[in-house]
C-alpha positions in Angstrom: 0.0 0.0 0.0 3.2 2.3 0.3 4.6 1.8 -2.7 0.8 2.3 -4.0 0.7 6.0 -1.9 4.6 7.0 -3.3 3.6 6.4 -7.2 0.8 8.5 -6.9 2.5 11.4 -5.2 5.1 10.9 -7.7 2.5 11.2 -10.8 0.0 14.0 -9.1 3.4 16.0 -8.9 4.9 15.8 -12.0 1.3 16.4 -13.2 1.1 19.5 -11.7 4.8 19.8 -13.7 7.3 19.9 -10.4 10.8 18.7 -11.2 11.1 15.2 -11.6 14.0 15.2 -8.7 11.6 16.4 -6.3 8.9 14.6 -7.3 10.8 11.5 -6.8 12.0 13.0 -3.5 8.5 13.9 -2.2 7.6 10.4 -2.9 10.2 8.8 -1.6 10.1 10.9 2.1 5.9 9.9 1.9 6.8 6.5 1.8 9.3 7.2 4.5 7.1 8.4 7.0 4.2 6.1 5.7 5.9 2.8 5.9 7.6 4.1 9.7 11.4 3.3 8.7 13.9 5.0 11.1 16.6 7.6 9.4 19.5 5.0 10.7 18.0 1.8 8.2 17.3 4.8 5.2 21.0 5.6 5.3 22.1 2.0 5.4 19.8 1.3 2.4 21.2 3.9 0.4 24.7 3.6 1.3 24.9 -0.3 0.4 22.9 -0.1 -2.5 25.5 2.3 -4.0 28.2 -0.1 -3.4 28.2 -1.8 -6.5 30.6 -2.5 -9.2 27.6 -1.9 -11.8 27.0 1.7 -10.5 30.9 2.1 -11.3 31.0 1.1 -14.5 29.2 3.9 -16.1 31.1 6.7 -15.0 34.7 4.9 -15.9 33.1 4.0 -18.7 32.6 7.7 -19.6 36.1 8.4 -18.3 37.8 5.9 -20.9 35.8 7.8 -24.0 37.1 11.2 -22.8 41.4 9.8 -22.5 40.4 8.4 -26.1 38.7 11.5 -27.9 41.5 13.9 -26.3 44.2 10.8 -27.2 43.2 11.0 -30.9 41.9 7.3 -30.7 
């Protein structure tokens, strides 16, 4: 039911044509205080699911195009 709640908060805002980042925010801090989750296990959440070698890849990715272009490869 709080996931339910969050996607419509999400889609009435960016209806009413608020940023997506904030939208997602607003959502995100509804289903926050909805679902009764302490700051402490938000943080945790967040912190290990950006410990990932996937997340990484993208951004070195990016970084290897940019030595290539300026390399003349």
């Amino acid at each position: 039911m709080e996931v339910l709640i969050s996607i419509l908060v999400i889609s009435v805002l960016s209806l009413l044509s608020m940023p997506v980042a904030f939208s997602f925010l607003a959502g995100s801090l509804v289903y926050f205080v909805i679902s009764g989750k302490t700051l402490g296990s938000i943080a945790s959440a967040s912190f290990y699911s950006m410990d990932s070698y996937a997340l990484l890849a993208l951004p070195l990715f990016l970084l290897a195009g940019e030595i290539m272009e300026r390399g003349g490869i």
